[in-house]
C-alpha positions in Angstrom: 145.7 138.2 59.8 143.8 136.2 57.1 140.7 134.2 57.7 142.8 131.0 57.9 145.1 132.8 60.5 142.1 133.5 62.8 140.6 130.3 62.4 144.0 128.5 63.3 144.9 131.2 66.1 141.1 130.8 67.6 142.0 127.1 67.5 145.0 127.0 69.3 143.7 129.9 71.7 140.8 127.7 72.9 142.7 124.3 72.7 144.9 126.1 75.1 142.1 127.7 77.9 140.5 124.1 77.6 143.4 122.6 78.6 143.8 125.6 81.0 140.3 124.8 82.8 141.0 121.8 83.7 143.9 122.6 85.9 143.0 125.8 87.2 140.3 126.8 88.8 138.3 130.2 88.6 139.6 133.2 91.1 136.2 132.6 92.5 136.0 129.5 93.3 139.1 129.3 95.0 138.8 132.0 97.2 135.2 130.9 97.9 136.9 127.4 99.4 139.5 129.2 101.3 137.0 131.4 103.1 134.9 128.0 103.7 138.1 126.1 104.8 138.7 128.7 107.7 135.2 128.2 109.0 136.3 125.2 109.6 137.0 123.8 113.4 136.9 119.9 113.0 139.9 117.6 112.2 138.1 116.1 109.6 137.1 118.6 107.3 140.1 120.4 108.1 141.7 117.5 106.6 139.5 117.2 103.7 140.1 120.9 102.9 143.8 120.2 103.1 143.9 117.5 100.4 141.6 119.8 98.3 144.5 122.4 98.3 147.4 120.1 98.0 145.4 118.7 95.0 145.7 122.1 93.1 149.5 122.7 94.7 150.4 119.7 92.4 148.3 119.9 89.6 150.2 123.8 89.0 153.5 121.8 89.7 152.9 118.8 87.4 151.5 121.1 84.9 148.3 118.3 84.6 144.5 118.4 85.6 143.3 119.0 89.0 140.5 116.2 88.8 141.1 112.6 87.1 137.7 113.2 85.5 137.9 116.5 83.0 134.1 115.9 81.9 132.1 116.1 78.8 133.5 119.7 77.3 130.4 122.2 77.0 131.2 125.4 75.7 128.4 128.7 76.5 129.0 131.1 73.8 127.9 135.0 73.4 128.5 135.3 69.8 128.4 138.7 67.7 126.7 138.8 65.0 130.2 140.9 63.3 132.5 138.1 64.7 134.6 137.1 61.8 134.5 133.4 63.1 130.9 133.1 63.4 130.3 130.7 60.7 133.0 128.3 61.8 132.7 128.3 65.5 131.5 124.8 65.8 133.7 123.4 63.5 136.9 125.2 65.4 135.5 124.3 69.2 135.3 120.9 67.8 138.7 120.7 66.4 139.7 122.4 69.7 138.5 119.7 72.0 140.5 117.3 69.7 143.9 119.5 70.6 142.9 120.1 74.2 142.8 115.8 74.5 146.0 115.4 73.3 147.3 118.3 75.2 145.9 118.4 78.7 145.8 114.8 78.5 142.3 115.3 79.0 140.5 112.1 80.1 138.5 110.7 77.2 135.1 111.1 78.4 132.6 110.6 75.0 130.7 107.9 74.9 128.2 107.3 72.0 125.0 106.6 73.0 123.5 103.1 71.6 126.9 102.1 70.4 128.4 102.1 73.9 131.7 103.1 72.5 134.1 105.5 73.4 135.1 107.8 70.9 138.5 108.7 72.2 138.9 112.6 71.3 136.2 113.7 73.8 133.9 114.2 70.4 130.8 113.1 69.7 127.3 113.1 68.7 127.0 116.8 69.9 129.4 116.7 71.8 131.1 119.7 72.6 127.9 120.7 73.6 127.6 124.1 72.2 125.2 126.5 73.5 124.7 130.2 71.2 123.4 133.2 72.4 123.5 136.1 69.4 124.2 139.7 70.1 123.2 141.6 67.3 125.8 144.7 66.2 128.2 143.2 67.7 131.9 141.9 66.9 133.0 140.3 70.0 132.7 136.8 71.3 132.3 135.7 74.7 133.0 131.7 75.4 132.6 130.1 79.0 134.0 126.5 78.9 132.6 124.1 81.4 133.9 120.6 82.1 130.6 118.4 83.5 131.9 115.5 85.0 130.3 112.7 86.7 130.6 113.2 90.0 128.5 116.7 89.8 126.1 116.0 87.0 124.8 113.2 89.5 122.4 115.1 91.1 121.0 116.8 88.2 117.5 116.6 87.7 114.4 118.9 86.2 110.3 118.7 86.8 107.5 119.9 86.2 105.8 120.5 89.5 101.9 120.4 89.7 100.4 124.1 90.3 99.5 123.4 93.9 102.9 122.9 94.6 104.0 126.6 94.4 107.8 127.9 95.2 107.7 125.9 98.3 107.7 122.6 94.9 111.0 123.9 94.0 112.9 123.8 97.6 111.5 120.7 98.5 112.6 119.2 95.2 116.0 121.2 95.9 116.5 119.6 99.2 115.5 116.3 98.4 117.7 116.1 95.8 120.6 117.1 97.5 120.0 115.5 100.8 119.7 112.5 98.4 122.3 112.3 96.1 124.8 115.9 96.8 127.3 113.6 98.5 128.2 112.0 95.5 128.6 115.5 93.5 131.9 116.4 95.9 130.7 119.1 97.9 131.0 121.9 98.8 128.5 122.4 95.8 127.5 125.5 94.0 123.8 125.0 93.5 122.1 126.1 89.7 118.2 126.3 90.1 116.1 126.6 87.0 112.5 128.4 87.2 110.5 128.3 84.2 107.3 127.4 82.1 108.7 124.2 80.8 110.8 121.7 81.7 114.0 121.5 79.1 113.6 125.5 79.8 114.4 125.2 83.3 117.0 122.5 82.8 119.6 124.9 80.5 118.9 127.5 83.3 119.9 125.5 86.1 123.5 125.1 84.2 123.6 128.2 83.1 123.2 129.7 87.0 126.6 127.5 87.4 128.3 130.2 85.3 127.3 133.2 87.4 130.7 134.4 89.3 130.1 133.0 92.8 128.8 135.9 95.9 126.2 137.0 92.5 122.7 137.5 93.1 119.9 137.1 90.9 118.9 140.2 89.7 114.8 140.3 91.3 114.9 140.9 95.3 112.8 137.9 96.0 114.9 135.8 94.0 117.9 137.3 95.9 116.2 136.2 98.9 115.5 133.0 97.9 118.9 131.9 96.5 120.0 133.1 100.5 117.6 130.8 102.2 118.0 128.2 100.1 121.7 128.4 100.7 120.8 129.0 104.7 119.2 125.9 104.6 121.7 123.6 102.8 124.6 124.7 104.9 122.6 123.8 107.9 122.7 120.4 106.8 126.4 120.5 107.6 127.2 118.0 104.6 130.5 119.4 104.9 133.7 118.9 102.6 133.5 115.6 101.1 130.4 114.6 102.5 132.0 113.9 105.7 130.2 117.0 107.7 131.4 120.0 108.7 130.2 123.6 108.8 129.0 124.0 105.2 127.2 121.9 102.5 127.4 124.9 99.8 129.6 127.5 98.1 126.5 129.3 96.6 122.9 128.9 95.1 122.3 130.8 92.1 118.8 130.8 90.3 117.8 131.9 87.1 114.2 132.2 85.8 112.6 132.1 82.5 108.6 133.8 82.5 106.5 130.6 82.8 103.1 129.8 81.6 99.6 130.0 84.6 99.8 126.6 84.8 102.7 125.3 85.6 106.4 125.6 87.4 109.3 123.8 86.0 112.3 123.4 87.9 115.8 122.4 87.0 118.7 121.5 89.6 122.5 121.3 88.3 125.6 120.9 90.5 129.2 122.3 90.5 131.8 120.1 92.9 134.1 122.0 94.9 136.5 121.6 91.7 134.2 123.7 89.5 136.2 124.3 86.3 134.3 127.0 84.3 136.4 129.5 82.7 135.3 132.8 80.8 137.6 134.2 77.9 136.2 137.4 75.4 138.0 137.7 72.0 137.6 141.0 70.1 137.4 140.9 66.1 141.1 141.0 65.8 141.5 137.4 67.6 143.0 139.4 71.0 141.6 137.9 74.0 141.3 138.4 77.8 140.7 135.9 80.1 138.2 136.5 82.4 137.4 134.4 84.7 141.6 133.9 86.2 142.6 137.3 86.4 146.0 138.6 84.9 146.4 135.3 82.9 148.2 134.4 79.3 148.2 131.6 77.1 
């Protein structure tokens, strides 16, 4: 295949899995809510869970997204530094999100700042948000695609706590936040925490924890054993499906941590709703892919 046969193919591949995201979610994710729904005992969350569940029966039968809102598209790449694409990656992702629009329909969701107008094609001032990671001798290209809609960038937030404040800083900040504004993020929620030196630092952590498969641990013990009380502690809320209580507020927390500098500890918070569409595809050199994150699947 030529280079404008990749760069067409990688196109329609990811114009495709974008479209795919939004009506699918992750092998994870749903068998994290199915295991949640049977710890269920009360009417109401049993109802909750219910409509959840019919909600993705009809989006695979109407073939059209699970949520009304499909987000802003952000796209987490692991680029090679031998991937034949790597010069016009933006420029296809971009084109992609154009596609996927038309496509899905995805909702349009791009709104330019100071103009106040929607663009109409889900592109905009950097939007697809693309976030690189190079991997030197390499050839391959890993993309996660993440739709960030309203309901569960809500609750997002990111501080710099004073020293004093210690670890104890980041789970107070945690549970006020949640206590505070998690209701309106669709729970159950899958919990991102940031730890770092600086606050924009923290912040792309926090999101970047929202990738993690769900049942991961972070890779230190004591952050292990921090993401489990934290996740203790929010399920004993009971915020429950909805908001509208019941035995669990969460479906994970994942941290991720950055080295930070004597003198301070930033932390960032991001939110996944119970519909949390990430999705993971890998393309070798040749343009072959595999999708990752919904096992056995093909465009």
């Amino acid at each position: 295949m030529n280079a404008k046969g990749q760069r067409e193919n990688f196109i329609d591949i990811m114009a495709g899995f974008t479209v795919y995201t939004g009506k699918y979610l992750p092998d994870d994710v749903h068998a994290k809510l199915k295991e949640l729904r049977e710890k269920e005992d009360s009417a109401l969350a049993t109802i909750v869970y219910d409509a959840m569940f019919e909600d993705l029966r009809l989006a695979h039968e109407l073939e059209r997204p699970l949520c009304q809102d499909t987000g802003v598209i952000q796209y987490f790449i692991q680029v090679g530094t031998g991937f034949p694409l790597i010069d016009q990656m933006e420029e296809c992702l971009v084109e992609a999100v154009k596609k996927a629009t038309v496509l899905g329909p995805l909702r349009h969701n791009a709104v330019e700042v100071f103009d106040e107008k929607n663009t109409g094609n889900n592109v905009g001032k950097r939007i697809p948000w693309i976030d690189w990671e190079i991997v030197p001798d390499n050839d391959e290209a890993t993309v996660y695609v993440y739709m960030a809609g309203g309901g569960c960038s809500l609750p997002g937030i990111a501080k710099v706590l004073m020293p004093l404040e210690g670890y104890e800083g980041v789970v107070k900040l945690v549970f006020d936040q949640i206590t505070s504004y998690g209701i309106n993020a669709c729970p159950p929620l899958l919990v991102g925490i940031g730890i770092a030196g600086s606050v924009e630092v923290a912040a792309k952590l926090s999101k970047k924890a929202l990738l993690r498969p769900i049942g991961s641990k972070n890779s230190n013990p004591r952050g292990a054993e921090l993401e489990a009380r934290i996740e203790e502690g929010l399920n004993a809320l009971k915020i429950g499906p909805g908001g509208l209580t019941g035995e669990n507020s969460v479906m994970g927390v994942h941290i991720e941590e950055a080295a930070r500098h004597p003198a301070t500890i930033a932390v960032g918070l991001s939110t996944g709703c119970w519909a949390h569409r990430r999705a993971v595809i890998k393309f070798n050199a040749d343009m072959d892919y595999e999708i990752i994150s919904h096992k056995g699947v093909v465009l």
